[in-house]
C-alpha positions as a printed Julia matrix, in Angstrom:
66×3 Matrix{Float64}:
   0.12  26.96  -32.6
  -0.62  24.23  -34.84
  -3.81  23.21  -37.05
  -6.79  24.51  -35.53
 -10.22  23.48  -36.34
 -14.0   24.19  -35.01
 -16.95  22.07  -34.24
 -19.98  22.94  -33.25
 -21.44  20.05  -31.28
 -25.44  20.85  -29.95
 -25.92  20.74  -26.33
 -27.61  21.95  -23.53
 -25.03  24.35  -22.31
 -22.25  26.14  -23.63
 -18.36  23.98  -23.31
 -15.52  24.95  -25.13
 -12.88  22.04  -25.57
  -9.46  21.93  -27.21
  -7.34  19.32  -27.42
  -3.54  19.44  -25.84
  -0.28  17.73  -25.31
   0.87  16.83  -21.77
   4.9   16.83  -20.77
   5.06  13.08  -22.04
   3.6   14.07  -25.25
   0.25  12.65  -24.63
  -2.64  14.17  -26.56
  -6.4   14.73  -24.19
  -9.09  16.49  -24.49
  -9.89  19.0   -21.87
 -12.44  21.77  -21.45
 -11.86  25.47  -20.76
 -12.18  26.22  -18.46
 -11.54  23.36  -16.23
 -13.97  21.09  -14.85
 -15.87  19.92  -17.0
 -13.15  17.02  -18.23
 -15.02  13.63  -18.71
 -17.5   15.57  -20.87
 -14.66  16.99  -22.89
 -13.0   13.98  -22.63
 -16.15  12.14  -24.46
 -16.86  14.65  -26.94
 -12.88  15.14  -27.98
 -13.85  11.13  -29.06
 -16.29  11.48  -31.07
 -14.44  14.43  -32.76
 -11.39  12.11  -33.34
 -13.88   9.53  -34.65
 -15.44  12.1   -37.1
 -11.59  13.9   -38.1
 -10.78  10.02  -39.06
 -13.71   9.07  -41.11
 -13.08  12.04  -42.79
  -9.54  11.83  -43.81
  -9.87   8.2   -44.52
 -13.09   9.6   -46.9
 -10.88  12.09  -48.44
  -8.33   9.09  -49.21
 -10.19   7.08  -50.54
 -11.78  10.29  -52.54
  -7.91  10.9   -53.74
  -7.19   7.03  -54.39
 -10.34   7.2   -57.11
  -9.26   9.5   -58.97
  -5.7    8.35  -60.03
């Protein structure tokens, strides 16, 4: 297995999510177990949205100092 990484994300009730590839190498978002997709689906987003702001952060972090 690849990368791994943990987020703790507040709510109401406990939901485990992990993000996967599909057989036409698409990446989702899915929650284990099963059935509780759309929510996974919305907080995988926000994750992506944090993981990018971050890296592009770090970049820019990197950039400054050469």
């Amino acid at each position: 297995m690849g990368k791994q990484e943990i987020m703790k994300v507040f709510l109401p009730e406990v939901l485990f999510i992990t993000k996967a590839r599909d057989a036409d190498q698409y990446d989702f978002w899915t929650s284990l177990p099963q059935g509780r997709q759309k929510l996974a689906e919305e907080i995988g987003e926000l994750v992506d949205d944090a993981n990018e702001r971050r890296q592009k952060d770090n970049n820019s972090f990197q950039s400054s100092l050469f």
